[in-house]
C-alpha positions as CSV (number, residue, x, y, z in Angstrom):
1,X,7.4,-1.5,-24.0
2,X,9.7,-0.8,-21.1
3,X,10.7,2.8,-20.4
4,X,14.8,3.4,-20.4
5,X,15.7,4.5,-16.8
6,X,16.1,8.4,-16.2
7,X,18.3,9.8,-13.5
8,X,16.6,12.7,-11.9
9,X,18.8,15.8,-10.7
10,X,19.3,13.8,-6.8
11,X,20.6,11.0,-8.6
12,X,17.2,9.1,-7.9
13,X,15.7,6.7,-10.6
14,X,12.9,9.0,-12.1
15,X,9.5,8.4,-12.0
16,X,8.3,10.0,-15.1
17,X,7.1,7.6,-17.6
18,X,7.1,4.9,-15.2
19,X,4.4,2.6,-14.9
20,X,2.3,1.7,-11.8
21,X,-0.1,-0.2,-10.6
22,X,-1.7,0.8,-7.7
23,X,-3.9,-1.6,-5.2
24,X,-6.8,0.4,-2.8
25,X,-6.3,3.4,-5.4
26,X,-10.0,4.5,-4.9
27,X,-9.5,6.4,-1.6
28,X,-6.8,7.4,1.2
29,X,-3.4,6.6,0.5
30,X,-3.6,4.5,-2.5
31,X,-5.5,7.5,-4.4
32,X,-3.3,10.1,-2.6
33,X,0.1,7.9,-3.9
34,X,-1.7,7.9,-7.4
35,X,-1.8,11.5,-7.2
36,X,1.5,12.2,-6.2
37,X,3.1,10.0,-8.7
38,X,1.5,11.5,-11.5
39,X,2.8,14.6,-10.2
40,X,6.2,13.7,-11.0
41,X,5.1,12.5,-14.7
42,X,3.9,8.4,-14.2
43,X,1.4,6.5,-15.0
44,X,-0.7,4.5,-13.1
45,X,-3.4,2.2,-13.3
46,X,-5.9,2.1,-10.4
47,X,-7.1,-0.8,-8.8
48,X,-9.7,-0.9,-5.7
49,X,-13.2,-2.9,-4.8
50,X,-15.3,0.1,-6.2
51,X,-15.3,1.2,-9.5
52,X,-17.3,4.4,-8.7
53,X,-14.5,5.2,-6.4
54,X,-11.5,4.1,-9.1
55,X,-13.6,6.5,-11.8
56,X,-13.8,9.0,-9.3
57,X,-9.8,9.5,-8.6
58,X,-9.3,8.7,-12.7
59,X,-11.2,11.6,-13.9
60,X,-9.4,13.4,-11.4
61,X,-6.0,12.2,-12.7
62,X,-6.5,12.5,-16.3
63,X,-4.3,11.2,-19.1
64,X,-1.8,9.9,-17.4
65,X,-4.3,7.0,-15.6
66,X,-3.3,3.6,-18.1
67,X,-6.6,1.6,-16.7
68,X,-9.2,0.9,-13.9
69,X,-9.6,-2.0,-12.3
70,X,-12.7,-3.4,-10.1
71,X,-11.1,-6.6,-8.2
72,X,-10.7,-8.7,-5.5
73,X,-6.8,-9.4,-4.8
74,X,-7.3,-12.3,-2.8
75,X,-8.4,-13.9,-6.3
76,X,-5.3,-14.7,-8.4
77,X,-7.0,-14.6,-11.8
78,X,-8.1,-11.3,-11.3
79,X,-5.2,-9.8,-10.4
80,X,-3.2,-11.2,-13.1
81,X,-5.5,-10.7,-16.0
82,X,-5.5,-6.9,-14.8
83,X,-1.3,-6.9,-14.5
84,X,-1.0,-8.0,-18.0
85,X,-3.3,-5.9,-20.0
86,X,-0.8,-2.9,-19.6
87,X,2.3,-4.8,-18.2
88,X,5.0,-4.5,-18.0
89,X,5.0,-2.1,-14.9
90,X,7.9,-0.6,-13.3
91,X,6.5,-0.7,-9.9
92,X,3.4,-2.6,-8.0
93,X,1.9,-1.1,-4.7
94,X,-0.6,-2.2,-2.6
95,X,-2.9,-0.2,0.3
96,X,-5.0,-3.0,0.5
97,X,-6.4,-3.3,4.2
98,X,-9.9,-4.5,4.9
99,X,-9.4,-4.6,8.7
100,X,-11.5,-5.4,11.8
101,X,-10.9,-4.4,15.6
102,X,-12.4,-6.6,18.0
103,X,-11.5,-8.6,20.5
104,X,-10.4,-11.5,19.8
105,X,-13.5,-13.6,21.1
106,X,-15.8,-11.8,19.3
107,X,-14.0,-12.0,15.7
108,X,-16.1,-14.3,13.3
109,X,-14.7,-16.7,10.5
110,X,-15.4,-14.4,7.9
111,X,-13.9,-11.1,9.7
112,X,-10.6,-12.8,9.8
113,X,-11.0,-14.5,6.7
114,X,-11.4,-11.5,5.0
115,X,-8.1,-9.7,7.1
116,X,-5.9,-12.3,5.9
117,X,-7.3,-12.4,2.2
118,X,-6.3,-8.7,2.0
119,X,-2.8,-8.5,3.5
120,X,-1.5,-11.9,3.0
121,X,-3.2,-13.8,0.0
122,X,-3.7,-10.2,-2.1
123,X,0.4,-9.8,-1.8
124,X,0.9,-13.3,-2.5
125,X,-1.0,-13.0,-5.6
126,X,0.5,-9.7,-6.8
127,X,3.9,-11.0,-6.2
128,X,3.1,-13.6,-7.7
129,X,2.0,-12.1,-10.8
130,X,5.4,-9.7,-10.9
131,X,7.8,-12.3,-11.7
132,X,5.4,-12.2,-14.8
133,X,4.5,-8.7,-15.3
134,X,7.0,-6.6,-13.4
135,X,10.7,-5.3,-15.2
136,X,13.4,-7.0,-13.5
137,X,14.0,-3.5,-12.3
138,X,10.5,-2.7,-11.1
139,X,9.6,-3.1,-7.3
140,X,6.6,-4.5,-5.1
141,X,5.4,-2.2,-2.1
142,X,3.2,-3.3,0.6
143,X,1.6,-1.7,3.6
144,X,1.1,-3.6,6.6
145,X,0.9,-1.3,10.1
146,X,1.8,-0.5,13.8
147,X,-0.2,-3.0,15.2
148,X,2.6,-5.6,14.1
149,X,5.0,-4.2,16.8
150,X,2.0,-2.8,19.2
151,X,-0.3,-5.2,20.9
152,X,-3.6,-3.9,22.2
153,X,-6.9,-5.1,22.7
154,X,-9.0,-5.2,19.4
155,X,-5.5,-5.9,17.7
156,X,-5.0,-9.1,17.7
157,X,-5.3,-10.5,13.9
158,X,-4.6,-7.0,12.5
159,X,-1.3,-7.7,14.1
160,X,-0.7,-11.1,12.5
161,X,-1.4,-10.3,9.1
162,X,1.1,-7.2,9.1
163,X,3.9,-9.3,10.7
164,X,3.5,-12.1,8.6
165,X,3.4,-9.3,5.5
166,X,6.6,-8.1,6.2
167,X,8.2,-11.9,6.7
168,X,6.8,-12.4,3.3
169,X,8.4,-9.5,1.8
170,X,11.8,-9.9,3.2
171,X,11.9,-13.1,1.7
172,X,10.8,-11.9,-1.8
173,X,13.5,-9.9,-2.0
174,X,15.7,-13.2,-1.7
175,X,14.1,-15.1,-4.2
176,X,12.7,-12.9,-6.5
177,X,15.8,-10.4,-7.0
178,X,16.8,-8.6,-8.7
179,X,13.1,-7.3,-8.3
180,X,13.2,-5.4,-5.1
181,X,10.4,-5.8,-2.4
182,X,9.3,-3.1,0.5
183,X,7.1,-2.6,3.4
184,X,6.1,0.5,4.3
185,X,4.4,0.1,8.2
186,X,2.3,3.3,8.9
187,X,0.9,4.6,12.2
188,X,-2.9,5.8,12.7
189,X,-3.6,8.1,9.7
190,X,-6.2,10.4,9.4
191,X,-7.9,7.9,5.8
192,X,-11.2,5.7,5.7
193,X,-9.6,2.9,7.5
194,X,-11.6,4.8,10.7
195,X,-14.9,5.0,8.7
196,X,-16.6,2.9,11.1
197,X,-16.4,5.7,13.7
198,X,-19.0,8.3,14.1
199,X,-16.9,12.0,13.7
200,X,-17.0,12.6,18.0
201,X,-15.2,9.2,18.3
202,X,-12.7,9.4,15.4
203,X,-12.0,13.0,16.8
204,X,-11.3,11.6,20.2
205,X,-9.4,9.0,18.8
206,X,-6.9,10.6,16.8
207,X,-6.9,13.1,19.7
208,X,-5.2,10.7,22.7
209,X,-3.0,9.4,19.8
210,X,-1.7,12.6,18.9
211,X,-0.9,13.6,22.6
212,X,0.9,10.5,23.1
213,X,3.0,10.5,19.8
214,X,6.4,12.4,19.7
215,X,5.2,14.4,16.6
216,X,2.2,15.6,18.3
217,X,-0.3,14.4,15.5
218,X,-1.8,11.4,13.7
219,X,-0.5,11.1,10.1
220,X,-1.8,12.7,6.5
221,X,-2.2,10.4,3.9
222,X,0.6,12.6,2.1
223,X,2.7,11.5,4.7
224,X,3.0,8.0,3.5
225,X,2.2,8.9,0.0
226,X,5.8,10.8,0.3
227,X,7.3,8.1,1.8
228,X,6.2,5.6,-0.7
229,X,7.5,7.8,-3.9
230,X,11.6,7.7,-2.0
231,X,11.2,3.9,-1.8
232,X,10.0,3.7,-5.6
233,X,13.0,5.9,-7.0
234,X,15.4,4.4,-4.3
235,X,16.9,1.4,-6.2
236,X,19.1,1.0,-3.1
237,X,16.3,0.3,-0.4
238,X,15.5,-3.4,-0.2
239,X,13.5,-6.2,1.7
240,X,12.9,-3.4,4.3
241,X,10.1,-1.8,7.0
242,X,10.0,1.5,6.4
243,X,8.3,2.5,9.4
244,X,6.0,6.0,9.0
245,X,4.4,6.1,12.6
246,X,5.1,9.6,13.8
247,X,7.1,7.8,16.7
248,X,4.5,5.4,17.0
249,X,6.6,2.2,17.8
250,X,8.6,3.9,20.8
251,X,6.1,5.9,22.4
């Protein structure tokens, strides 16, 4: 059963008692966008690799989580059995990002294989499944990333898969409209994407990038999390970048 739309006080679309489904919900920005949109009375359904980690942020979350999900987005099936036991949703969003820096050279198949399958066959299968399980005023978000504006050494692929994301998307929003479809690029946040740092490195890290950012820091998950919730109630933002880098594309 769709929910009838409710104008908040800013004139917004509200988001209580709307639906979403959200991709990479078992840690970082997915699970701090979960948290923030239950805040302001939806419901969401959390999808991620890990179901310890889904269970994790659900009992956290209560209520108002419809379902978890343990899936691979790269594999259509999956993700459209999961969109249509609770469909329809109001909005889709996706964090997904399994992501490798290395040079070029020394990427294998299977590293790139897997980059692509995350940030350019996941989308294509969610969007996919929307024109079946998304209202006709519901709305896609995607993540893609600096390094599609930023080239550096390590970069390469990561940079590919964003740009091509954010092609994707602004042709979505042509063909598949009135549904509207978004991009939201972040800069280096401070979430498990830097795992595969020991704590001195990821300190150091974060360290040079803050000193050469305007805003003199890296970002908070809550940082994009906030972004992502003005896109969702904005009815009026559309086959758009909304670029959360802390400066991070003009420094």
């Amino acid at each position: 059963m769709t929910t009838p739309l409710i104008q908040s006080n800013d004139g917004q679309v509200s988001l209580k008692g709307r639906k979403i489904f959200i991709v990479g919900a078992g840690s970082g920005m997915g699970a701090a966008l979960a948290t923030m949109a239950v805040a302001r009375g939806a419901k969401v359904a959390l999808a991620g690799r890990k179901q310890d980690k889904l269970d994790k942020v659900a009992a956290e979350l209560g209520d108002s989580v419809l379902g978890t999900y343990a899936l691979d987005i790269s594999d259509a099936k999956q993700v459209d059995v999961a969109l249509a036991e609770q469909a329809p949703y109001d909005h889709i969003v996706s964090t997904a990002a399994d992501l490798v820096f290395k040079p070029f050279l020394e990427l294998s198949d299977m590293e790139i294989q897997s980059m692509v399958a995350s940030k350019l066959y996941g989308p294509i299968n969610l969007a996919r499944s929307a024109d079946k399980h998304l209202t006709n005023s519901g709305s896609v978000l995607f993540y893609s990333g600096l390094a599609a504006y930023r080239q550096g050494v390590g970069s390469s692929i990561v940079g590919v898969v964003n740009i091509a994301l954010e092609s994707l998307v602004a042709n979505l929003a042509i063909e598949m409209k009135p549904k509207r479809f978004n991009v939201i690029s972040p800069g280096v946040v401070d979430s498990a994407t830097w795992d595969m740092l020991n704590d001195e490195d990821k300190a150091a890290l974060f360290n040079d990038v803050a000193q050469s950012l305007p805003v003199g820091r890296v970002g908070q998950t809550k940082d994009l999390s906030h972004a992502a919730l003005a896109i969702l109630e904005n009815g009026f933002i559309n086959g758009t970048v909304v670029n959360v880098d802390g400066g991070g594309r003009i420094a």
